[in-house]
N, C-alpha and C positions, 0 to 999 in steps of 0.2 A: 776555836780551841783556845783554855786560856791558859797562858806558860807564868807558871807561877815563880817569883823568887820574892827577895826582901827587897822593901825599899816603895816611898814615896806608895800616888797613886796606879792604879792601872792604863798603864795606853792602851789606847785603842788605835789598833792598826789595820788597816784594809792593805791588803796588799793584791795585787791586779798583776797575775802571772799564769805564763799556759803550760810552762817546762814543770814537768813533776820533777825533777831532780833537784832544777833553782829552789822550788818552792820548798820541798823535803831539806837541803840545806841551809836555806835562810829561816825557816822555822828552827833547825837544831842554832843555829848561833840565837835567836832569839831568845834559845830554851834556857841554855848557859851562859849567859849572859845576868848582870847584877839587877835587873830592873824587872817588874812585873808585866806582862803584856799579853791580851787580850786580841789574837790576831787572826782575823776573817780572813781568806780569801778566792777571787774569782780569778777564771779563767781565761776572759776576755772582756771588749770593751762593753760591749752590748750584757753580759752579766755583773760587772761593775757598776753601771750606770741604772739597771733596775734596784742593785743592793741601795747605793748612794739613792735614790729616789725612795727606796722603803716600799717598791712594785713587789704584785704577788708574792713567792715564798719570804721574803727578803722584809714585808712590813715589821718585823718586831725586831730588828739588827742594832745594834748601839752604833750611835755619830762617829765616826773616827775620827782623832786627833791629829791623824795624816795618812797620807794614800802614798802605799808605797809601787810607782807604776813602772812595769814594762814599758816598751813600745814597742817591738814588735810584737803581734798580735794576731790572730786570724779574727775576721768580722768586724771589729774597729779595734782601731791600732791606739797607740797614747797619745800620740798627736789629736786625734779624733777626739779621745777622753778628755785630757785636757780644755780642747775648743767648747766639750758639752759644758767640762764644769765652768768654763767663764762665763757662757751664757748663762748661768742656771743660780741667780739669787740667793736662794739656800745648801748652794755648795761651795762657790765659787771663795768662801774664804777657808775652807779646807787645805792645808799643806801638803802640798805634792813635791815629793821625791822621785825622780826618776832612778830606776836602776838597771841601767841597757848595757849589753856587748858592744853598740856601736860606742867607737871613740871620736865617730865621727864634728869636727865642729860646727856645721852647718845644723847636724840635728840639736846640740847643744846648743845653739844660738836659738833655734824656733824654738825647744823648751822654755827657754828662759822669755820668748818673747809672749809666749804661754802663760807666764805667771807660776812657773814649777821655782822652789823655793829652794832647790838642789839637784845638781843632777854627778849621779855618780856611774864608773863603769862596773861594772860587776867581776867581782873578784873573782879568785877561783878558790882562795876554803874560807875557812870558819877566820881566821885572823881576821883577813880584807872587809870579809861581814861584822865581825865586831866591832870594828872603827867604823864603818855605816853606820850602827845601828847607835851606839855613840852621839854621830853626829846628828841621827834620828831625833832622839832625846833631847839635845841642846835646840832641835827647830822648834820640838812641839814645847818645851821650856822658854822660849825664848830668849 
């Protein structure tokens, strides 16, 4: 789906979510929002990992310029996600953002010990998402 507005190029965002509601409002803050973006998303870890890999349906998908990941997940979770993409050479310098429920810091600490380059809690409207999606911008900007 690409959500179009003005400004700069298009991000490319993978986002790795199994809640239709998460996904249906973080798409509309994506939509309203000042910035162009181009945003795929799976379901779980095991269909993130064939998109990221470019497996079956998934071979003609554009690179994203950051993975915006759940962790909880049914089938493999973002913990799991993460650990694939450290192993995995042509992924492992992709930027991951986590956006989870848990405020837990222990999961916050294995993110980061993961290599995820933010890890945010997930709001509950469109404000809270568009200072994510903000600091989104400023990752994959540098």
């Amino acid at each position: 789906m690409i959500i179009e507005n003005r400004k700069s190029k298009v991000i490319q965002v993978f986002m790795v979510e199994d809640n239709p509601d998460d996904i249906e409002l973080t798409l509309e803050a994506f939509k309203e929002s000042n910035r162009e973006f181009n945003v795929n998303v799976a379901q779980d870890g095991i269909e993130a990992m064939k998109y990221l890999r470019m497996e079956d349906e998934f071979n003609n998908r554009p690179h994203p310029d950051i993975i915006l990941l759940d962790l909880n997940m049914p089938r493999m979770n973002g913990f799991e996600v993460l650990a694939e993409l450290n192993k995995d050479q042509k992924l492992k310098d992709i930027p991951v953002a986590v956006l989870s429920i848990s405020q837990s810091e222990t999961d916050k600490s294995k993110v980061k010990a993961l290599n995820a380059k933010a890890y945010f809690v997930k709001p509950t409207g469109l404000d809270g998402l568009y200072d994510v999606i903000q600091k989104l911008v400023a990752i994959v900007e540098g």
